[in-house]
N, C-alpha and C positions, 0 to 999 in steps of 0.2 A: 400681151405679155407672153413671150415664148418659154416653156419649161424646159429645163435642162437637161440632156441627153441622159438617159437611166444607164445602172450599170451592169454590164454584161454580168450573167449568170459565172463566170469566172473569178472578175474583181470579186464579186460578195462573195464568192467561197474561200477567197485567197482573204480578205479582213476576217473570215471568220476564222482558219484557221490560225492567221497571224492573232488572235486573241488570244486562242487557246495555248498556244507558244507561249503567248507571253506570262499568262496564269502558271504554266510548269514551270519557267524556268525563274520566276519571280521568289527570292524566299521572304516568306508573311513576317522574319524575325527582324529582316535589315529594314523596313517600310519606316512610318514616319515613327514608329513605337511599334514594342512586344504587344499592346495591346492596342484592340483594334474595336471599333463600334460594328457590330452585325447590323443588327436593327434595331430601332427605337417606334416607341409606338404612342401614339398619345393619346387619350381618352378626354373630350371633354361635355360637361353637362353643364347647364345654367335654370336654375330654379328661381322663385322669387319665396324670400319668406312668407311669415305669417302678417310681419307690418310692411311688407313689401319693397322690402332691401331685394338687391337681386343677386349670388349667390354662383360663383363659377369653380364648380368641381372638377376636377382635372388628375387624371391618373396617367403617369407615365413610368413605360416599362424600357430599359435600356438594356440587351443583349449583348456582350461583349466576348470575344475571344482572346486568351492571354495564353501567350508562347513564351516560357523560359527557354533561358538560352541555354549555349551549352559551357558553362562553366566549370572547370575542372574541380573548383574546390567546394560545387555546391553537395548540400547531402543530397542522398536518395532520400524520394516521398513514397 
């Protein structure tokens, strides 16, 4: 099975900076929503009780970013 030609040290720096392009000139407000999910994280444990039920603990933390827009007639915060 033959592998496919790797890409010159130029391609990868041209996809890296065509990223970063596109990170500036993107605005975070027009996307799918003002608010956007950063990271989520999810915790989970599983014990078994005292009669031997078994018992799934689960903590989850949701980080989110919210961009008002720029509305004329909102107040100042």
């Amino acid at each position: 099975m033959e592998r496919p030609p790797r890409k010159t040290f130029m391609r990868s720096f041209g996809e890296f900076v065509g990223h970063i392009v596109h990170g500036v000139r993107t605005d975070p407000a027009k996307d799918t929503g003002a608010r956007r999910e950063v990271r989520r994280e999810v915790e989970q444990e599983e014990r078994r009780t005292t009669d031997g039920r078994k018992v799934t603990l689960r903590r989850t933390t949701i980080e989110e970013v919210e961009i008002e827009g720029d509305e004329p007639d909102a107040p100042d915060r």
